[in-house]
N, C-alpha and C positions, 0 to 999 in steps of 0.2 A: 847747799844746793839740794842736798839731799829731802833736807825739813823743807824749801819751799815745795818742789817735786810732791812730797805728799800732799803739801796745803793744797795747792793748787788741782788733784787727783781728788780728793774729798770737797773742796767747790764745786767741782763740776758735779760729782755724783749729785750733791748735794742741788744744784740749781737742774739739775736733770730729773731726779728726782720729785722739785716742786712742782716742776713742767710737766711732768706726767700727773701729777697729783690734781695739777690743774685743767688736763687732758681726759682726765677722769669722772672728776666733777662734772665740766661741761658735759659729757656725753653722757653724766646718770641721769643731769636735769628733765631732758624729754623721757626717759622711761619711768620718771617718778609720775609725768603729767597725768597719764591714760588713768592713773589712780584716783588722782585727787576729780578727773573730768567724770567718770566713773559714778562717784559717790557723789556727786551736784548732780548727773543725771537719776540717779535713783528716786533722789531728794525729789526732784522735779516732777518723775512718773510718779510716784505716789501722790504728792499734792493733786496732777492732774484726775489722780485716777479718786481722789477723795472727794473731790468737787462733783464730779465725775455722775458716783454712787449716791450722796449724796443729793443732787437733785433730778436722780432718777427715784430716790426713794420717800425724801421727805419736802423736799422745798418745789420740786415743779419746776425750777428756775429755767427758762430756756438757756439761759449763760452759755449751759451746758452744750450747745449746739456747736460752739466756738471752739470745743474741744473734740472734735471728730472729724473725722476723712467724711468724706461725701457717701464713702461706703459706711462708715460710723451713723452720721447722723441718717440712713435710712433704715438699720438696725435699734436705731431711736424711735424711731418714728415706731417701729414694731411693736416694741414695748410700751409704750404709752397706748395706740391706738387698739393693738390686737387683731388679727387675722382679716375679722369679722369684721372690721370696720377701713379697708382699706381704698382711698383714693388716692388717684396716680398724682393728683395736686395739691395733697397737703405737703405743708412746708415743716422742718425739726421744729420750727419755732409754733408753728399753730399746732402740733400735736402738744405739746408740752402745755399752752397755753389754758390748752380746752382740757388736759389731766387736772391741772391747778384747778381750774374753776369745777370741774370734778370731783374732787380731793378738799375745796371750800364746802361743796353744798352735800356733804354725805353727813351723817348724823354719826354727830364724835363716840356715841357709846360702840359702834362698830368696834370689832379689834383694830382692823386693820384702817378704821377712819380718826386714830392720833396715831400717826406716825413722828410726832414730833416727841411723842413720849418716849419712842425708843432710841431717839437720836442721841442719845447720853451712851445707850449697848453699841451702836452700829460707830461711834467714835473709839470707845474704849477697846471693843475686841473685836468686830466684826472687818472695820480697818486696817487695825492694830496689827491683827496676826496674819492679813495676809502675805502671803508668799511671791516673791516678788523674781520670777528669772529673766534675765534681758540676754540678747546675743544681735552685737552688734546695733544696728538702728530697729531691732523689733525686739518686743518682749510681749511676755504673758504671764497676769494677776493670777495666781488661784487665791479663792476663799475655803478658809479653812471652818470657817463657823458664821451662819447666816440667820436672816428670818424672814420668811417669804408669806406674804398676802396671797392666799387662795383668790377664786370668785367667789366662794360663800363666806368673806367676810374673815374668815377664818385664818390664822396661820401655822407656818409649823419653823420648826427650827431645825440643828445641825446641818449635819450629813444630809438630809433630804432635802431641805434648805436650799444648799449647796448645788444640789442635783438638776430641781428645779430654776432654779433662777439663772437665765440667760449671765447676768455679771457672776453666773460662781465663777466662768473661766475669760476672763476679758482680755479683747489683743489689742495691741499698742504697737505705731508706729513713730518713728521721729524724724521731723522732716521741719528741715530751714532753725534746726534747734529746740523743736519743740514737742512735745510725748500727744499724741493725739491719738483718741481711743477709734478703732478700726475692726468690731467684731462684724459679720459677715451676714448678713440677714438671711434669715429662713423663710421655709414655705411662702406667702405669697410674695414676700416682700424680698424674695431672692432673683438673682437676672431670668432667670427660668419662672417664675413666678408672677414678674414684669410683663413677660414677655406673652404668656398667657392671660392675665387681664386683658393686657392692649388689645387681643384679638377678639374675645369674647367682650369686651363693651361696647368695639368698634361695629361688632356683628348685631349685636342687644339696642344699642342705639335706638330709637324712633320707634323702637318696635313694640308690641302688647303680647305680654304671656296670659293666657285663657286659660283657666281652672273650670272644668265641670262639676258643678255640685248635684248630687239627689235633690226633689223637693224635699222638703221647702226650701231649702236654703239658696237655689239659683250660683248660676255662674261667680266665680272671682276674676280678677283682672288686675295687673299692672301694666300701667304703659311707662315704658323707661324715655322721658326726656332726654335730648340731647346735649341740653345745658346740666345736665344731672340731678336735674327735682325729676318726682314722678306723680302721676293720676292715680289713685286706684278705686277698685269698687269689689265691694267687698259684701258679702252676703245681702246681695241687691241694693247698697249704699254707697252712693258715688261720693270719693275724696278728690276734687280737683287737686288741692294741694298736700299732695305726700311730700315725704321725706325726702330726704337724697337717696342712690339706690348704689348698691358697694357690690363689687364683686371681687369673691373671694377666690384663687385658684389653686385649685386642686382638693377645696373641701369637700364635702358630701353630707346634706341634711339628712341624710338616710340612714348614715351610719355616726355621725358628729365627731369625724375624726378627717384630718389635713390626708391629703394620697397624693401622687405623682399630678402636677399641673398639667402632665399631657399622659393619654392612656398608651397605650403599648402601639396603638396604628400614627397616635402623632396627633390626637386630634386633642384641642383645648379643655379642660374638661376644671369643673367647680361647682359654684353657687350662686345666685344672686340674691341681694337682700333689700327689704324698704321696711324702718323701722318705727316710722313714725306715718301719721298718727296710730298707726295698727302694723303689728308686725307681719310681713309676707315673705315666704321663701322657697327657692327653689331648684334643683340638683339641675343644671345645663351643661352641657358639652355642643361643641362646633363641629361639624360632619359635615365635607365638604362644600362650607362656605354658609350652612344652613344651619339655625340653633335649634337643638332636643332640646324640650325644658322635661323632666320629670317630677309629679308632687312628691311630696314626701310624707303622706296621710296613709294610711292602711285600712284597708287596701290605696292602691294606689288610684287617684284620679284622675278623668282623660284630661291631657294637659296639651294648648296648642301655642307653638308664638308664629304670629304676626307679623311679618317684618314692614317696615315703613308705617304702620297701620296709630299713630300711639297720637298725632293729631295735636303737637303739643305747643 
């Protein structure tokens, strides 16, 4: 009785034992998950974040548009376009579009006009070694090593690199499962920035900024269309068909550097530009409800706008 008495004392341990063993198991399963969910999402932000870089640097592809928050693809739109060149109606896809056909018709001995020649660096290390930290459904890319296209054609590398180029620090959000890039637009192209356009085109509209010149040269003139073509007449030569006309907030021709879209009293304050067939510019702000144009020549020139006057 004895020997059963044990047998049956070491079965149960024994089947208690598996039972926990199996109680164990089951409950390591889910903490092993968030591991393996973890490394398929890294997997993922990187891919999207390669695509990403990629045809913001070398292919133009709009694809890229499909991977960005609506705050993304207007910090797209920044990059491609620049400042200087800002309408409230372009779409990610027609900035990227008009980059490409940009990036076709520049003359390949440029530095920075084969970018496809350096797409072999920007795979191997420029991707490679970025640093990747995520917390939760957001993360953010640093680049560790870059190469950035100047305006004068030129480039430069590292750490400066780095510094300059908006993708040195790129943010990422995930949403419905998927890593979509979300950096935050600057100067004009930020909600503050927005929001000063709107009001300064809304004011600019229809109207004609008047440049006084010394003889000989005679008055200059833009009339800013409502449809966003413009008139201009220019050293006594009238352009019925100028260019589109962009307004930039919070630059200054004066000084050629980005400042607050609104000055310290609240009022709208930029540029406006028309750069075709002849380029015209000039330093505006809104005081109550009324636009200041100033020239930007030295001395400066008496400078008048217009409002409703543009006859378009």
């Amino acid at each position: 009785m004895k020997f059963i008495d044990e047998m049956l004392v070491r079965f149960s341990l024994h089947t208690f034992v598996r039972r926990m063993g199996a109680v164990v198991v089951v409950l390591a399963l889910p903490l092993l998950a968030p591991t393996l969910t973890d490394a398929s999402s890294v997997s993922q932000l990187r891919h999207a974040f390669d695509e990403t870089f990629l045809s913001l640097r070398v292919t133009r592809t709009p694809g890229a548009c499909s991977l960005a928050t609506a705050q993304g693809r207007i910090s797209m739109i920044e990059m491609m376009r620049g400042q200087e060149h800002y309408l409230p109606t372009t779409t990610c896809e027609e900035a990227f579009s008009e980059a490409q056909q940009e990036f076709l018709a520049r003359d390949e001995q440029e530095a920075c006009g084969t970018a496809e020649a350096f797409k072999p660096f920007i795979k191997s290390t420029i991707l490679k070694n970025a640093i990747v930290h995520v917390k939760g459904k957001r993360a953010t890319i640093q680049l560790v090593e870059d190469l950035y296209c100047l305006p004068n054609g030129t480039f430069v590398r590292g750490a400066a690199a780095v510094r300059m180029d908006p993708m040195g620090i790129s943010r990422w959000v995930r949403r419905r499962g998927r890593w979509l890039f979300n950096n935050a637009p600057t100067g004009t192209y930020s909600p503050t920035g927005r929001k000063s356009v709107a009001l300064l085109r809304s004011a600019l509209s229809g109207g004609i900024i008047t440049e006084s010149a010394p003889p000989p040269y005679g008055n200059s003139a833009a009339s800013f269309c409502a449809n966003g073509s413009s008139h201009l007449s220019w050293l006594g030569q009238f352009t019925p068909n100028g260019g589109s006309w962009y307004v930039t907030a919070g630059y200054s021709v004066a000084t050629h550097k980005l400042e607050s879209p609104f000055d310290a009293q609240g009022n709208p304050q930029g540029a406006v530009f028309v750069y075709e067939p002849i380029a015209a510019e000039w330093d505006i702000k809104l005081v109550g409800g009324t636009i200041v144009a100033s020239s930007a020549t030295y001395p400066p020139e008496p400078t008048v706008f217009q409002p409703g006057a543009a006859g378009c």
